[in-house]
C-alpha positions in Angstrom: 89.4 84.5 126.8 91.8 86.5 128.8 94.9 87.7 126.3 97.0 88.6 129.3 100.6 86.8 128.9 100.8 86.5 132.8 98.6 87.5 135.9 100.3 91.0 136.1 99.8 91.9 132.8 96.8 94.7 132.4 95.2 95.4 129.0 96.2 99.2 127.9 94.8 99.6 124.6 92.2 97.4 122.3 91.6 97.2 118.6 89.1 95.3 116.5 89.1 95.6 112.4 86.4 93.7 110.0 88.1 91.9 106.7 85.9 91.6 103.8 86.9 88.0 102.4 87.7 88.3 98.5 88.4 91.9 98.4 91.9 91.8 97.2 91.5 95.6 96.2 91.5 96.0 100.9 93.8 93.6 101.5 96.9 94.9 103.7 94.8 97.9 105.2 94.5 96.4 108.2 97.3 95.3 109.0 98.9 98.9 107.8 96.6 100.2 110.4 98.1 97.9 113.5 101.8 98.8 112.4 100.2 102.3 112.8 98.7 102.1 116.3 101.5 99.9 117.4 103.6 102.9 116.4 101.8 105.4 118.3 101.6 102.9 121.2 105.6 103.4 121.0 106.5 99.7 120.9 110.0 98.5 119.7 110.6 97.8 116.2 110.7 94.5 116.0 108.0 94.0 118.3 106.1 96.3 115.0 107.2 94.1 112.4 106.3 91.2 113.8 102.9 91.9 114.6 102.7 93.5 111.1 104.2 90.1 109.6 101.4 88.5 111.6 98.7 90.3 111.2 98.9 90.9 107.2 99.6 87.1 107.0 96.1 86.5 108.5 94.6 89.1 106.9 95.6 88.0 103.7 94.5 84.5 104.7 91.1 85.8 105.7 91.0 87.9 102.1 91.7 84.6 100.2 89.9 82.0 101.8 86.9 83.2 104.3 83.4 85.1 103.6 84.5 87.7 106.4 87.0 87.7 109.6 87.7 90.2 112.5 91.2 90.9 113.7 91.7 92.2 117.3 94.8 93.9 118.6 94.8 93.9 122.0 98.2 95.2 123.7 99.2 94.9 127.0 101.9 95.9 129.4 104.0 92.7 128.2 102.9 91.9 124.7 100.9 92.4 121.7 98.5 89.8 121.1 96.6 89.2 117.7 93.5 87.7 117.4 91.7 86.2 114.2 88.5 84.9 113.7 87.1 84.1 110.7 83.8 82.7 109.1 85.4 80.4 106.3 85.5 77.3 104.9 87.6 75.4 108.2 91.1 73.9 108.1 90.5 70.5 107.9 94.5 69.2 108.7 95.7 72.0 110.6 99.2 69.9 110.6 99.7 69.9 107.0 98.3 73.3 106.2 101.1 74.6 109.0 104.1 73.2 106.7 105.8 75.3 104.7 104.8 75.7 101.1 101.4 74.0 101.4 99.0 75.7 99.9 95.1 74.9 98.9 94.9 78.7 96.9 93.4 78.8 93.6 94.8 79.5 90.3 93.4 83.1 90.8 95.3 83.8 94.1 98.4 82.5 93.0 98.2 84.7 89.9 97.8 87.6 92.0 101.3 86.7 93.8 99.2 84.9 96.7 99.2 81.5 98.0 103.0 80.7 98.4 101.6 78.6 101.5 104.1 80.4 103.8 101.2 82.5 105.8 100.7 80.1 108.4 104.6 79.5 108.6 105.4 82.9 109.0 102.5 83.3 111.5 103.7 81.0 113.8 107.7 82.1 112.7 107.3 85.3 113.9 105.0 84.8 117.3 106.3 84.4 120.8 103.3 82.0 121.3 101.0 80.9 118.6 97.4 78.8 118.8 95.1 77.6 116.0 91.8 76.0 116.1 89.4 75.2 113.1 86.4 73.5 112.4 85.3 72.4 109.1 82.4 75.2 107.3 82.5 77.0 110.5 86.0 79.1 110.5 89.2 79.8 112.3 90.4 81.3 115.2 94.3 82.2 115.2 95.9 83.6 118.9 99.1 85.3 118.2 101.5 86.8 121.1 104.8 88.9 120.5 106.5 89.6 123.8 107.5 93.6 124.7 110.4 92.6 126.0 112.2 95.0 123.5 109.3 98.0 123.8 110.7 101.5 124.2 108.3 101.7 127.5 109.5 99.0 129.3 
C-alpha cells in the first residue's frame, strides 16, 4: 500500500511502534513518541496535534481491545499518515462502532476513565482522510491522513 497522498508526494521519514494490548501502565507512549518525531520533523502545530489526537486514540483502542497492534508513522512531503494494525477481536459493525458514544468497553476500562466511545469519532474528526477495515477474530486496520498544508517546511 502506497501512503503517498498524490503521485508527487515522496516518503521522507518512516516510523513503526509495537502496542502491547492490556498494558494500560504503556498506554500513551507511543503516541508521545510521534508528537515527538513529528516535532523534530518541524511540522505545524496543528498538523502535531492531530496526528497525536489520532494516534493516542488508536493506541488506546489497541491497549483496550487487541492482543497486540503496530502503529506506523510514515510522513511525507504532503502529509502525515498513520497506520494501525492490530491483532484483536474484529469490529463486527464498523457503522455503529463509528457513532459517537458507542462503546463495547468493559466495566474495567471505563473505570480507568476509558471507553467514552469517542476514539473512533475523534479518529476520523481529526483526519484529512480516514479508512477502516475489520474482520471478525482477525483485527483492524485504521489509515489516517493529516494534510501539511500548514507545515513550517512547506
Amino acid at each position: 500500500m502506497n501512503p503517498a497522498v498524490n503521485e508527487s508526494d515522496s516518503i521522507l521519514n518512516q516510523y513503526s511502534f509495537e502496542v502491547e494490548g492490556g498494558n494500560f501502565n504503556a498506554a500513551g507512549t507511543v503516541s508521545t513518541r510521534i508528537k515527538s518525531l513529528l516535532k523534530q520533523n518541524g511540522l505545524s502545530d496543528d498538523v502535531v496535534r492531530k496526528s497525536a489526537i489520532v494516534s493516542y486514540e488508536a493506541e488506546i483502542n489497541i491497549v483496550s481491545y487487541a492482543r497486540k497492534g503496530t502503529i506506523n508513522l510514515i510522513v511525507t512531503s504532503h502529509a502525515v499518515v498513520i497506520e494501525v494494525v492490530d491483532e484483536g477481536p474484529g469490529i463486527p459493525n464498523i457503522e455503529l462502532a463509528m457513532e459517537q458514544g458507542y462503546s463495547t468497553a468493559n466495566q474495567q476500562i471505563r473505570e480507568m476513565g476509558f471507553g467514552a466511545g469517542m476514539g473512533l469519532h475523534n479518529i476520523k474528526s481529526y483526519s484529512d482522510k480516514f479508512d477502516i477495515s475489520s474482520e471478525v477474530d482477525k483485527g483492524t486496520f485504521l489509515k489516517m491522513i493529516i494534510a501539511r498544508n500548514n507545515s513550517k517546511k512547506d
